[in-house]
C-alpha positions as CSV (number, residue, x, y, z in Angstrom):
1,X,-19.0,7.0,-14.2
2,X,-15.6,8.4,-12.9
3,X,-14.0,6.2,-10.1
4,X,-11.0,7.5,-8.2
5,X,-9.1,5.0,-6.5
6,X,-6.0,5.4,-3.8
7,X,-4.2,3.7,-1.6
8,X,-1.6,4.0,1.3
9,X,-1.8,7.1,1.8
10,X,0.1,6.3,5.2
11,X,-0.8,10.0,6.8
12,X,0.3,11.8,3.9
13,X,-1.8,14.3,4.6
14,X,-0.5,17.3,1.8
15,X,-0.8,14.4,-0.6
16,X,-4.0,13.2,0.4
17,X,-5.3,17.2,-0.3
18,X,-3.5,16.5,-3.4
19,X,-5.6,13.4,-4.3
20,X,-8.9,15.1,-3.1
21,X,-8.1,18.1,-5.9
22,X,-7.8,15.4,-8.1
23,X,-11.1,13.8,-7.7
24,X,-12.8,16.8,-7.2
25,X,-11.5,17.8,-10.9
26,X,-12.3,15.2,-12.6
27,X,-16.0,14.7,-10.8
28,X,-15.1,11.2,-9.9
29,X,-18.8,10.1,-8.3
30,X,-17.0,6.9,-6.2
31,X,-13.8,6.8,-4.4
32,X,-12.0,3.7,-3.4
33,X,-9.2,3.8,-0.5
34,X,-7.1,0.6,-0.8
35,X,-6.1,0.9,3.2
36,X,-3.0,2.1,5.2
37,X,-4.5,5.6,6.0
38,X,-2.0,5.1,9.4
39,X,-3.7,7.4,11.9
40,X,-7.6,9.4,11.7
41,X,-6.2,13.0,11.4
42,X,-5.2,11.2,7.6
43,X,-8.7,10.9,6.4
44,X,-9.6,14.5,7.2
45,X,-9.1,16.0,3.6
46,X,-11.7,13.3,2.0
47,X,-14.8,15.5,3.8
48,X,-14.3,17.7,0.3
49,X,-15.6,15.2,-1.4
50,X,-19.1,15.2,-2.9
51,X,-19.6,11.3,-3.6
52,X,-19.7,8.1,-1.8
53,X,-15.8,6.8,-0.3
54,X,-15.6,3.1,0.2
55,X,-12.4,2.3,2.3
56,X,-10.7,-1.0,4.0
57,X,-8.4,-0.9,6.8
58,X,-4.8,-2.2,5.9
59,X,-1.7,-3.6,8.1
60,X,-0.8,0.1,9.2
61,X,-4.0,1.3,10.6
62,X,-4.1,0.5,14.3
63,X,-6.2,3.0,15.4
64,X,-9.2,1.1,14.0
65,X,-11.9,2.7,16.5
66,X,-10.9,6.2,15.7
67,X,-10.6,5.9,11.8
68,X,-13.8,4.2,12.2
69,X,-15.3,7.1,14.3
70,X,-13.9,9.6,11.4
71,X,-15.3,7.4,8.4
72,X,-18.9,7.3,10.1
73,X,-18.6,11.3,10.5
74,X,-17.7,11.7,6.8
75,X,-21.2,9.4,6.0
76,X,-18.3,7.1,4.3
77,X,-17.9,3.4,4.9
78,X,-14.9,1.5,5.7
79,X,-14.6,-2.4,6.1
80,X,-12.2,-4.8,8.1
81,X,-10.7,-6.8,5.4
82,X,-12.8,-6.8,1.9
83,X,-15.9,-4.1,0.9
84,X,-17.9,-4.8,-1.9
85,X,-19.4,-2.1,-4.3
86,X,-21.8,-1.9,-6.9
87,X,-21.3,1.0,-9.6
88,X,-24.1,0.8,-12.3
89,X,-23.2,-3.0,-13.6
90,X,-19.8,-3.0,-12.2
91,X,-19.1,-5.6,-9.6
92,X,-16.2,-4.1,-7.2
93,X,-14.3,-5.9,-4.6
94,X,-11.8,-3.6,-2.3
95,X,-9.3,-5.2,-0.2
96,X,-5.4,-4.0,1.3
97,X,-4.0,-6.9,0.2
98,X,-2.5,-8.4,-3.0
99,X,-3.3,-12.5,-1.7
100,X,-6.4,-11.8,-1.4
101,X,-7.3,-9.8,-4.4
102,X,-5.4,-12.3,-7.0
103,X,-7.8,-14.6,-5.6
104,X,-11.0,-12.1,-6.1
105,X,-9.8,-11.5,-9.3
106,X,-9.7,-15.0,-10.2
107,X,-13.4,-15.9,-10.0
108,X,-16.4,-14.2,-11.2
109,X,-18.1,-12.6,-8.1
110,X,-16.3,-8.7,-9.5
111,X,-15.8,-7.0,-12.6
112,X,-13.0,-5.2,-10.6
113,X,-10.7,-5.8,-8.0
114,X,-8.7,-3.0,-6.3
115,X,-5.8,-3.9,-3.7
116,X,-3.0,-1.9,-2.0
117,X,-0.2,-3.0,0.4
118,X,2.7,-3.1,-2.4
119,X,3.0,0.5,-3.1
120,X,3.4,-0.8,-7.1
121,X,0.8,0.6,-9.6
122,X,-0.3,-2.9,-10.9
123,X,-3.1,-2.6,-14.0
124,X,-4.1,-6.2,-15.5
125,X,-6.9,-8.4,-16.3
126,X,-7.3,-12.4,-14.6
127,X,-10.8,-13.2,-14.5
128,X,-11.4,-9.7,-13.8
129,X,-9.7,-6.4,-13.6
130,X,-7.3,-6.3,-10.8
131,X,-5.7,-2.8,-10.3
132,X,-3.6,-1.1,-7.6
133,X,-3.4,2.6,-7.8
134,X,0.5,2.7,-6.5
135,X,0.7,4.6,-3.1
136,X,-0.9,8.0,-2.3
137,X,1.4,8.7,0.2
138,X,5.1,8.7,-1.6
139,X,7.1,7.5,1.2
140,X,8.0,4.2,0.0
141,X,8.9,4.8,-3.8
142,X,9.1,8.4,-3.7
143,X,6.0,8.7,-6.4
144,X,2.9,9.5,-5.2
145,X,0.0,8.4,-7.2
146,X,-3.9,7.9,-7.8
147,X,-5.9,6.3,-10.2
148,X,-9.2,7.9,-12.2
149,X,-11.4,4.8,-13.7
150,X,-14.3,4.6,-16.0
151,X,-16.8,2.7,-15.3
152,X,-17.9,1.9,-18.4
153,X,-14.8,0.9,-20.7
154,X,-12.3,0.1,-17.7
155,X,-9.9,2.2,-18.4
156,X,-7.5,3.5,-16.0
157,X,-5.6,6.5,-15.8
158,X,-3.1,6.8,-13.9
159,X,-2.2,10.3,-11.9
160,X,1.1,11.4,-10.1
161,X,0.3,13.7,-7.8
162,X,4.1,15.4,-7.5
């Protein structure tokens, strides 16, 4: 299975198309969203999508109620703080933040951690895989990327989305 994962998108909205054309390519059958989608006009392009989308909110999204509102109108799920997913065998834990994930990653509950907040692309194995797709928006380090997983071998791609 194909996962595409993102993160801090931060109303990027051109770039979150981007990512969507992406995902939609590559028949990813799970997305991930790492938090920071900033306001609910952000998560609009994600409709596209034909597969399940699994978010968490980050420090930037204040307008909880309203990305909440959008998520439950896309039949997609976002949590407060950490969101757990099963895909096939693989044991997935979602959060924003990187001191919470190291942690995750550190037991045995996931086969796979996924974290945002730093806008670094971080790819690396503790206990379990702990990977942060970089940032979907661009603002911060002026590359805007997205990562395609498999499922199966744990390999992940990395995908600038210039």
């Amino acid at each position: 299975m194909k996962i595409g994962l993102m993160a801090d998108s931060h109303d990027h909205v051109p770039n979150v198309e981007k990512a969507v054309d992406v995902f939609v390519r590559e028949r990813v059958e799970l997305v991930l969203h790492a938090g920071d989608f900033v306001a609910p006009f952000a998560v609009a392009p994600l409709a596209r999508l034909d597969c399940e989308v699994v978010a968490v909110f980050g420090n930037n999204d204040g307008e909880r109620l309203g990305l909440q509102r959008r998520f439950d109108q896309l039949g997609a799920r976002v949590e407060p703080n950490v969101a757990t997913v099963e895909a096939g065998d693989l044991r997935i834990g979602v959060t924003h933040y990187p001191e919470v994930a190291e942690p995750m990653a550190q037991g045995d509950a996931f086969d796979l951690v996924v974290y945002g907040h730093t806008h670094q692309i971080d790819d690396r194995t503790l206990a379990s895989r702990i990977v942060n797709p970089g940032e979907t928006g661009g603002w911060l380090t002026g590359r805007a990327t997205v990562m395609i997983l498999d499922s199966e071998s744990l390999m992940a791609e990395v995908v600038d989305l210039g």
